[in-house]
Backbone as CSV, one residue per row, in Angstrom:
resi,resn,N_x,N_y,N_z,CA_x,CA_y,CA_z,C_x,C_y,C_z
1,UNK,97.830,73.928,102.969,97.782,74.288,101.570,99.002,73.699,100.870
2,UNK,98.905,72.844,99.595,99.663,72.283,99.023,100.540,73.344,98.599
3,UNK,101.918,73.720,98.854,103.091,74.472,98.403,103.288,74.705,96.661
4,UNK,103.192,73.651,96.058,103.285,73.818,94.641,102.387,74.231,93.709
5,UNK,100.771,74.516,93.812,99.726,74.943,93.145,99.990,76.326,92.581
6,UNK,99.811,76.926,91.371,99.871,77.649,89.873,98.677,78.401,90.017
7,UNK,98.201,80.296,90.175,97.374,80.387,89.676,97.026,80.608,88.245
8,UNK,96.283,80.625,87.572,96.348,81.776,86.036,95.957,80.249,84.958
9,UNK,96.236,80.913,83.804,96.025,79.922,82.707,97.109,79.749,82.020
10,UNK,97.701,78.183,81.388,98.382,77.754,80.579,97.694,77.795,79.102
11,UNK,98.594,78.547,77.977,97.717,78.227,76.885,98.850,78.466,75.879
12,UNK,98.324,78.019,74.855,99.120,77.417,73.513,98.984,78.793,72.886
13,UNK,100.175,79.607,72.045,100.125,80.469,71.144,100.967,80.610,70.213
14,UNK,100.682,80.075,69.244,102.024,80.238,68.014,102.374,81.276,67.695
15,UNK,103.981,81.613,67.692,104.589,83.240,67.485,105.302,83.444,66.312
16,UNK,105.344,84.301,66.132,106.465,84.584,65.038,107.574,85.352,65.224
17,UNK,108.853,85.143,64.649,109.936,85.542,64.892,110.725,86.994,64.617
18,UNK,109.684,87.336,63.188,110.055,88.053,62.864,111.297,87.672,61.769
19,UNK,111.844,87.214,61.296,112.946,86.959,60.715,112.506,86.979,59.366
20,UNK,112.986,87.128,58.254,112.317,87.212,57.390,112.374,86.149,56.425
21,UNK,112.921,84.949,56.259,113.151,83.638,55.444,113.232,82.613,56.710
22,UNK,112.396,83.100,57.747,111.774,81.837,58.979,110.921,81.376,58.067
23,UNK,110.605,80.326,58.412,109.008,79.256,58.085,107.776,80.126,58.945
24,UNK,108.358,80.440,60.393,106.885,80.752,60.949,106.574,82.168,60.294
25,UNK,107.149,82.576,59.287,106.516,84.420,58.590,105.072,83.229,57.773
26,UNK,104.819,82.108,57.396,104.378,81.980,56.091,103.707,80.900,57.114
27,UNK,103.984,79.753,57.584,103.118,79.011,58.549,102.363,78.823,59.912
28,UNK,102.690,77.729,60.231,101.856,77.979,61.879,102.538,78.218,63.139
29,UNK,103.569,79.380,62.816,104.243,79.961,63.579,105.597,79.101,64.381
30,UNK,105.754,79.419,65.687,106.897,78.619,66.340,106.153,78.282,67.630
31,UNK,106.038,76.950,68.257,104.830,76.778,69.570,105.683,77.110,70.426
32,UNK,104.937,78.146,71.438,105.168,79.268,72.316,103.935,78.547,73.824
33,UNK,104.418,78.331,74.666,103.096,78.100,75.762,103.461,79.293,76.934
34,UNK,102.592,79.422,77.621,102.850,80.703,78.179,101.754,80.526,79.511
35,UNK,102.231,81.222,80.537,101.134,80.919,81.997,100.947,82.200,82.529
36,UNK,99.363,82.374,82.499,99.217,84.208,82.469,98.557,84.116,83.753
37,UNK,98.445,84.832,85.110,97.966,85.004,86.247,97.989,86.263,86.703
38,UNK,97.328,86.606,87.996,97.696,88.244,88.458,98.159,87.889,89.857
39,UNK,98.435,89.214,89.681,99.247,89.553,91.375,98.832,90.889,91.455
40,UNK,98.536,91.164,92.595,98.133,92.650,93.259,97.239,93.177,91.751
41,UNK,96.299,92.834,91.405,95.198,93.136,89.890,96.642,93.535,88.803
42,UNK,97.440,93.023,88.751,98.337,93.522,87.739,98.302,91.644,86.890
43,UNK,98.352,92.136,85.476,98.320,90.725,84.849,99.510,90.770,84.075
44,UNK,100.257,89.113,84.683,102.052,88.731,83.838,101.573,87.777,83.148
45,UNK,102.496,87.374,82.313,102.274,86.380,81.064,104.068,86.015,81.262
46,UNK,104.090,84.602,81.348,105.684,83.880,81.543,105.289,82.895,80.359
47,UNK,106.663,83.010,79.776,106.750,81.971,78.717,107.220,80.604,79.887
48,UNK,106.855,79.593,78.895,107.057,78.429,79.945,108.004,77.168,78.772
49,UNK,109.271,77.075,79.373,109.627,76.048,78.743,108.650,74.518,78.199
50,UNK,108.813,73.933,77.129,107.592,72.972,76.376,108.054,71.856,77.284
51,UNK,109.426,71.626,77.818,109.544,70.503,79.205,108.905,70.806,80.090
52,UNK,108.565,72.046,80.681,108.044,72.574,81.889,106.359,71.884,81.879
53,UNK,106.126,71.671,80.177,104.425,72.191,80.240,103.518,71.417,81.225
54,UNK,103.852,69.945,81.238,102.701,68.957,81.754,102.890,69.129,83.522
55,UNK,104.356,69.590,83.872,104.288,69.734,85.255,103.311,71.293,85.668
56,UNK,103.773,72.207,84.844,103.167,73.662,85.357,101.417,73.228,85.030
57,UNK,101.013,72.603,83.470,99.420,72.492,83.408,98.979,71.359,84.722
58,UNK,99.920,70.927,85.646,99.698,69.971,86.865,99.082,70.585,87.859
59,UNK,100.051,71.877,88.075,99.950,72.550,89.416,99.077,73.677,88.962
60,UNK,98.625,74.453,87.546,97.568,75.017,87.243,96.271,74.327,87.531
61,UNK,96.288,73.290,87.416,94.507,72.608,87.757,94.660,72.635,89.363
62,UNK,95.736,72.058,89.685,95.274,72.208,91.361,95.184,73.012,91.936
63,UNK,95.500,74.002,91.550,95.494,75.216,91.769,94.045,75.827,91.889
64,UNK,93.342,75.721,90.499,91.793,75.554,90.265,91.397,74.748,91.298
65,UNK,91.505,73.436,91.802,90.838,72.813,92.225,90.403,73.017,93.786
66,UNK,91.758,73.454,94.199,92.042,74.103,95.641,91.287,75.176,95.535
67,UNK,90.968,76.289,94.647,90.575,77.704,94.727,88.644,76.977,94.851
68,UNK,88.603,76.117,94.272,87.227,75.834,94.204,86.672,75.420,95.790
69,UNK,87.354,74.308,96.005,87.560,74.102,97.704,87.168,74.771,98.387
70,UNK,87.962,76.101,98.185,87.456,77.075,98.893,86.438,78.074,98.910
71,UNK,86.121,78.253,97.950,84.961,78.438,97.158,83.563,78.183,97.859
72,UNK,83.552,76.587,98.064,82.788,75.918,98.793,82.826,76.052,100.038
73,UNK,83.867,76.227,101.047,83.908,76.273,102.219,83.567,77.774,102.316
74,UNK,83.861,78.561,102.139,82.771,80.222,102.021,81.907,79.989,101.821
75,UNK,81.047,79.210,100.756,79.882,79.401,100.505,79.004,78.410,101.878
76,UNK,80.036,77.315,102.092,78.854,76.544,103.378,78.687,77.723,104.879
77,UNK,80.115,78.365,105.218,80.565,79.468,106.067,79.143,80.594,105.683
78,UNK,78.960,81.025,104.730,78.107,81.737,104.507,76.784,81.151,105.174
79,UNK,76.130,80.115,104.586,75.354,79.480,104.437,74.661,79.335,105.935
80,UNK,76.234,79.257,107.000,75.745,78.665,108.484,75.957,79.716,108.744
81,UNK,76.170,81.419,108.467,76.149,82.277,109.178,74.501,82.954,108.882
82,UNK,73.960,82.575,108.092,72.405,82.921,108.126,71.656,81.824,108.442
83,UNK,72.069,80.724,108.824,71.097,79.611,109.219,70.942,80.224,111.290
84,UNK,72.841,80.529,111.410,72.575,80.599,112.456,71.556,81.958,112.706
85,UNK,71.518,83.460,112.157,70.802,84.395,112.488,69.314,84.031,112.639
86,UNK,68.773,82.975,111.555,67.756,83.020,111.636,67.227,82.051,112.751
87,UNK,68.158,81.017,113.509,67.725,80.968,114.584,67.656,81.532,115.908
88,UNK,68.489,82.447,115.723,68.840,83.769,116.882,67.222,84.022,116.916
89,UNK,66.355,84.952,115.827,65.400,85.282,115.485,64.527,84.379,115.970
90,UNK,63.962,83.521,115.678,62.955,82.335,116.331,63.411,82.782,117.908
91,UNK,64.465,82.285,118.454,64.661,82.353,119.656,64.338,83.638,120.684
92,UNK,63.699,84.921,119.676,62.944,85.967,120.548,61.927,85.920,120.423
């Protein structure tokens, strides 16, 4: 298993500061990216530095991509654990 893979989602959310003669009270806020995942069913949300973004949205897809992987290998695992029963069956 590749060491560096991300679960959760990267996504864009413009914030506001709160300040009251900011630009983002009146426009399209201040860009905020953020990487939300769970651990033990509990859900975190990490702000993510805007240098960080293209490496963390890197290891978020592989992350996906690996989880899918596996995905597939359960589902073939599945697949040959009733291929095999049903030849058990023929065989009485």
């Amino acid at each position: 298993m590749p060491p560096d893979l991300l679960p959760g989602s990267l996504t864009f959310s413009p914030t506001r500061c709160g300040k009251a003669r900011c630009h983002c009270g009146k426009g399209a806020g201040h860009p905020a990216w953020t990487l939300t995942f769970m651990v033990n069913g509990e859900r975190h949300v990490e702000r993510i530095p805007r240098q960080w973004r293209e490496e963390v949205r890197r290891r978020v897809e592989a992350g996906r991509e690996f989880q899918q992987a596996v995905r597939e290998v359960l589902a073939a695992n599945a697949q040959l654990l009733v291929l095999a029963r049903q030849q058990r069956r023929k065989g009485r």
